[in-house]
GUKEFI-744084 format. One record per residue (C-alpha): x, y, z; residue in one letter. Coordinates in nm, 3 decimals. Layout:
BEGIN
<node X="X" Y="Y" Z="Z" resn="A"/>
...
END
This chain:
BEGIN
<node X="1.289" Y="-0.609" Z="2.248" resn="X"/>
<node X="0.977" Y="-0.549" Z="2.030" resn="X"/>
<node X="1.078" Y="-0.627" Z="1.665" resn="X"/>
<node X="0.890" Y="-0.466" Z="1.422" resn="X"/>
<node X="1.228" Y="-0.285" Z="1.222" resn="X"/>
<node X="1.176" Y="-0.534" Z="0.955" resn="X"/>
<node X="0.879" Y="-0.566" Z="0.859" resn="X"/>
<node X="0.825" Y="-0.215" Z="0.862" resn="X"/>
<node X="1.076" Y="-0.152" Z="0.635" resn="X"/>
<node X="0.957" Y="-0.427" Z="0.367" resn="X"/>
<node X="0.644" Y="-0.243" Z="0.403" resn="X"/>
<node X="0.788" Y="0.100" Z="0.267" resn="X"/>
<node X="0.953" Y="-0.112" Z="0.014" resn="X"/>
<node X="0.663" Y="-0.286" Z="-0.101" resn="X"/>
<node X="0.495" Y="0.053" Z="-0.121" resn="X"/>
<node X="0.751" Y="0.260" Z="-0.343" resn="X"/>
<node X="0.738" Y="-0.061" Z="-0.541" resn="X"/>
<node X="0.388" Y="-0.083" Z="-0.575" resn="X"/>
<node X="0.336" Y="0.317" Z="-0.626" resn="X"/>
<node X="0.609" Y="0.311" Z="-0.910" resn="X"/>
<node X="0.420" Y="0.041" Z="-1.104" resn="X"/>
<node X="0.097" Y="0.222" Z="-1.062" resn="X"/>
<node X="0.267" Y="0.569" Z="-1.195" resn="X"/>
<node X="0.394" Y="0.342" Z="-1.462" resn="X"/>
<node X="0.105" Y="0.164" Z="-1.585" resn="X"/>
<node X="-0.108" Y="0.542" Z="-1.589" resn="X"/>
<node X="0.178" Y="0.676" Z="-1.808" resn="X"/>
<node X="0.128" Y="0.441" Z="-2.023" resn="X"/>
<node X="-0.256" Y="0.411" Z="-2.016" resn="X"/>
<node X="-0.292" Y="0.799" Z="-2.073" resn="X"/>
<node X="-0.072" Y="0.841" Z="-2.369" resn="X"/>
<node X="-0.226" Y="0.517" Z="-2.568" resn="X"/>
<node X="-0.632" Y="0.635" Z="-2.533" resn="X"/>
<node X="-0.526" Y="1.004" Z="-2.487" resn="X"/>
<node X="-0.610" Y="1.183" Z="-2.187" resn="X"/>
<node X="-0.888" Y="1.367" Z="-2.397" resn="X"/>
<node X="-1.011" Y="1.027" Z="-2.563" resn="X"/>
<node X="-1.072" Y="0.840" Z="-2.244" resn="X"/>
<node X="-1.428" Y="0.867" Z="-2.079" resn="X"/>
<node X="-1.410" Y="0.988" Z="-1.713" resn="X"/>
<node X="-1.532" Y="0.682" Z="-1.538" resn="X"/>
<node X="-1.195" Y="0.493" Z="-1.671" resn="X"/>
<node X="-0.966" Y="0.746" Z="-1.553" resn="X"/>
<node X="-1.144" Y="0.771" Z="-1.229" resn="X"/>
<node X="-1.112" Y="0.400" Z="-1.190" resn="X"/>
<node X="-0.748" Y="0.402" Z="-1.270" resn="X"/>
<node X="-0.651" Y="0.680" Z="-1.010" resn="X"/>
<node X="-0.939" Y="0.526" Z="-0.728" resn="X"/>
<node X="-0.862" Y="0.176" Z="-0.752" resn="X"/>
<node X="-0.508" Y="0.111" Z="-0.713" resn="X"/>
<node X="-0.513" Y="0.388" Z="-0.397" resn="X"/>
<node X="-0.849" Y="0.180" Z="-0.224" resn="X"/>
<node X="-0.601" Y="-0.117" Z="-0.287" resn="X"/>
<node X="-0.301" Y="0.052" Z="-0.095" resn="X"/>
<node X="-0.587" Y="0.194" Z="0.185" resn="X"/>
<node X="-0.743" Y="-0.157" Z="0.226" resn="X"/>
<node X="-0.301" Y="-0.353" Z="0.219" resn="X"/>
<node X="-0.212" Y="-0.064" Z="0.449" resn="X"/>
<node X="-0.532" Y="-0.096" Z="0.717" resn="X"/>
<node X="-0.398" Y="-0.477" Z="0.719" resn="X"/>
<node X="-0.021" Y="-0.440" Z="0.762" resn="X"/>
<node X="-0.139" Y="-0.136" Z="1.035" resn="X"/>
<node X="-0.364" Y="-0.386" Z="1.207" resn="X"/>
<node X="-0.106" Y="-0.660" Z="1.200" resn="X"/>
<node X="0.181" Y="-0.464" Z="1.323" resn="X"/>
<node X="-0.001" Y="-0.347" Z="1.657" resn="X"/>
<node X="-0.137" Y="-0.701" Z="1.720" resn="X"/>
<node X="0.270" Y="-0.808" Z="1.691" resn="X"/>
<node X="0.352" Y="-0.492" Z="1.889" resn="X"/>
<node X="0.122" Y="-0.603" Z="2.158" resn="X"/>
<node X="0.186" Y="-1.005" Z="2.181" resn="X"/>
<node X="0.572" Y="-0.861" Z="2.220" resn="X"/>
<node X="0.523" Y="-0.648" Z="2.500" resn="X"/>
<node X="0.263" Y="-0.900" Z="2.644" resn="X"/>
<node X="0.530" Y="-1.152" Z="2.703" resn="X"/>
<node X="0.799" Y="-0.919" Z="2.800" resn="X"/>
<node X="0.617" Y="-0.809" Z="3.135" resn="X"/>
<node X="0.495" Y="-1.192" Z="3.183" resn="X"/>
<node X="0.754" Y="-1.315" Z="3.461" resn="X"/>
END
């Protein structure tokens, strides 16, 4: 049996955890410099950066996963 239930699952965690502290740290950026006060290039960075760091974790746990996937089956058709 290929086991991958696990870690897929701490994976979704991780990311509803991760995404919920992101929403929560840009509610409270926005309302301390005001969303008319702050210059473009910070709230660009604030939205781009923590999604390139999700893209970048994801492509790694993705890339991971299959190599596990394919070890797994790899030694269940080895006699």
């Amino acid at each position: 049996m290929i086991r991958i239930r696990r870690p897929a699952i701490l994976f979704a965690v991780a990311s509803a955890i991760y995404w919920q502290g992101v929403a929560g740290f840009i509610g409270i950026i926005n309302p301390l410099a005001g969303t008319d006060v702050a210059p473009f290039w910070m709230v660009a960075l604030a939205n781009i950066v923590p999604a390139a760091l999700y893209a970048v974790l994801a492509l790694i746990f993705c890339h991971w996963l299959a190599r596990r996937v394919l070890r797994q089956s790899q030694k269940r058709s080895e006699p």
